[in-house]
N, C-alpha and C positions, 0 to 999 in steps of 0.2 A: 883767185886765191885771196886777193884782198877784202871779196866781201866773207870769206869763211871764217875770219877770224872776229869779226863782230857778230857774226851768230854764234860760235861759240861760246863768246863772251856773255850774250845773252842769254844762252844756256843755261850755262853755269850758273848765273845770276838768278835765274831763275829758279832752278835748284837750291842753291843757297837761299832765298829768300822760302820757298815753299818750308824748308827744313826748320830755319826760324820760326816762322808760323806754327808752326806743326808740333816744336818746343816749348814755345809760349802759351800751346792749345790744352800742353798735356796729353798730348796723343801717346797711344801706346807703343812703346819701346819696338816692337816686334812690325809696327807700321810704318813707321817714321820713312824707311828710305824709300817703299812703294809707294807714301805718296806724295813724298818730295818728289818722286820720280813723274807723278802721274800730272805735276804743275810743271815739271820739264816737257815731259810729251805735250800736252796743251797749247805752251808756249811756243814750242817746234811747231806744231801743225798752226800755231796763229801766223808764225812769222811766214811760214812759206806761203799760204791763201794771203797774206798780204802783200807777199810779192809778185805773185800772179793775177790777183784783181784789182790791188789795190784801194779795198772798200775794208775800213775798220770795222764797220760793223758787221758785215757778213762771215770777214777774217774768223773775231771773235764769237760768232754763233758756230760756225766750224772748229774753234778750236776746244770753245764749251762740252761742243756733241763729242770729240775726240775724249775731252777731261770724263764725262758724266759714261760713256762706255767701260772706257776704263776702271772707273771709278766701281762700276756691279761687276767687271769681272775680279777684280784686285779684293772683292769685298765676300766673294763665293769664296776665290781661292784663301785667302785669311781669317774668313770666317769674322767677320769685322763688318760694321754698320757703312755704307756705302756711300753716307754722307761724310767720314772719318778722310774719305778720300778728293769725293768730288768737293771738303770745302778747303782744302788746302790747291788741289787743282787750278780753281778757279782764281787766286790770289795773284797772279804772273799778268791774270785777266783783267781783273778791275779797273777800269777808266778811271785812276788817280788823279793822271796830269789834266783829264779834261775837266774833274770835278774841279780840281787846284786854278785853273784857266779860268774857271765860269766864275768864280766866285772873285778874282780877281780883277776881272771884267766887271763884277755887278761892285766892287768896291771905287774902280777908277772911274765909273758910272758910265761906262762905254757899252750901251742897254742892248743895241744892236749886234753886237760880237757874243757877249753872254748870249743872248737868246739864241747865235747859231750853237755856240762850242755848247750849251746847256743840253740842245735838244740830239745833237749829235750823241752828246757824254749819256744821255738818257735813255735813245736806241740802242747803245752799244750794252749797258746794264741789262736793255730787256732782251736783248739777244743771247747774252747768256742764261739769263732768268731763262726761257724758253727753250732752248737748245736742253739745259738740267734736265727742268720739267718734264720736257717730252722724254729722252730717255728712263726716268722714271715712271711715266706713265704706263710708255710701253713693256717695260721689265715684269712694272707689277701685274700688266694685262696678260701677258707670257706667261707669268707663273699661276696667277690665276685659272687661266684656261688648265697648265699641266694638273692643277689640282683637283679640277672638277672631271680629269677625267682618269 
């Protein structure tokens, strides 16, 4: 019971934060909570593959491919650009504190620490990059094929 209440904490947080973004983005009124929701779900499926592997970066290419599914089906049923979702999604995602880490490792000139937290902060970026990408990819390839036949 002890650890449920700091995942919902980070929930919620997460929700709150995607919702703000999503305010600031200008998103449309009629999307706002599907994809505040859809930076909720992403954040749920990061935290628990990081509880069971223990690897941030794999966490976050699972919890990308969870946002970027989400994100084509919440954009069929809305009728709404599919990036409107996967980029508030991805915001719970963003390796802040590793970018925040690196940069203050390269300012205390501690060159060695930067270069692990740097390259770590950098796979975790391109795991989400990749995880979007390829649900994209494959969407477009799906609907492609539905149309050629």
């Amino acid at each position: 019971m002890a650890e449920v209440i700091p995942a919902l904490k980070g929930l919620a947080g997460s929700f709150g934060a995607c919702l703000c973004f999503a305010l600031l983005f200008h998103i449309p009124k009629r999307c706002l909570l599907s994809a505040s929701f859809t930076g909720m779900a992403g954040y749920g499926v990061y935290m628990a593959c990081l509880a069971l592997w223990h690897s941030a970066i794999g966490a976050n290419f699972i919890g990308a491919l969870a946002v970027a599914v989400l994100a084509e089906i919440l954009a069929r049923r809305q009728e709404a650009p599919a990036v409107i979702f996967s980029l508030m999604g991805i915001v719970p995602l963003v390796p802040g504190a590793g970018l925040y880490r690196t940069m203050l490792s390269l300012v205390l000139e501690d060159y060695p620490d930067a270069a692990s937290i740097g390259v770590e902060t950098m796979l975790v970026a391109a795991s989400i990059a990749l995880a979007v990408a390829t649900v994209t990819v494959l969407v477009s390839a799906v609907q492609r094929h539905k149309n050629a036949n």
